[in-house]
N, C-alpha and C positions, 0 to 999 in steps of 0.2 A: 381409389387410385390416386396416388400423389404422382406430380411431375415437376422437377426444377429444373428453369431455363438460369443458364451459365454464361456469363460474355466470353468470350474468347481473346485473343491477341492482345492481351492491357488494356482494352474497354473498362470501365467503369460501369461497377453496378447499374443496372436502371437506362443505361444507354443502347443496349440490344433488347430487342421481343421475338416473338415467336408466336402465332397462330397455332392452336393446339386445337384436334378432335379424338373425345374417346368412341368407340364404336364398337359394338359389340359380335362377335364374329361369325356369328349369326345372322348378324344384315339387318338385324331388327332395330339397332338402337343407334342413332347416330347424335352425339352430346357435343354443343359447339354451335360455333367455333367461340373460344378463350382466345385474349391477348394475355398473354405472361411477357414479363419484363425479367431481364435481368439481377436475379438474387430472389426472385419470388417461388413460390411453391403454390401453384393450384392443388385444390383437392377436389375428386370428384367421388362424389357416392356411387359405386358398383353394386350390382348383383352376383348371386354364384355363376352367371356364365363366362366363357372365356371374352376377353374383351384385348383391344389394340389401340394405339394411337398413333396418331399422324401428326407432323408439327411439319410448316414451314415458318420460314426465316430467311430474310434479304441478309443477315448480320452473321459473323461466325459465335456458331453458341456450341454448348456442351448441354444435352438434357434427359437427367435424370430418371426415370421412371420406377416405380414400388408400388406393389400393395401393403395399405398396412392390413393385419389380423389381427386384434388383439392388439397384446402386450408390446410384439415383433413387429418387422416391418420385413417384406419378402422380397427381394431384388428382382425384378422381373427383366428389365435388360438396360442397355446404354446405346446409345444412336448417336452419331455428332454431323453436323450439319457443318461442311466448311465451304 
């Protein structure tokens, strides 16, 4: 599972974060918490179950979420935190 946190309002790369957990929606697996910064990309290793994430943020961001498969990468959703 990849996530990119985004600054928002003219921020400058690397001046907003964001608190990221993956967890898996099963209850079983709780990964975290990550500090992402502004322009970065976490990745985290999944398994085949369905899985979620939770990100807080004091800062307006924009953050990305995908799985990649393979070759592709699959858009799983977009959230914005303002």
């Amino acid at each position: 599972m990849n996530i990119k946190v985004q600054c928002v309002g003219g921020k400058n790369l690397g001046t907003c974060q964001a608190t990221v957990w993956v967890y898996s929606l099963d209850g079983q697996t709780i990964l975290g918490p990550y500090t992402v910064y502004g322009g970065e990309i976490l990745s985290v290793p999944i398994d085949d179950r369905e899985w979620g994430v939770y990100v807080e943020s004091d800062d307006e961001i924009t953050v990305d979420v995908w799985i990649s498969t393979g070759e592709a990468g699959l858009l799983q959703g977009c959230v914005q935190n303002e």
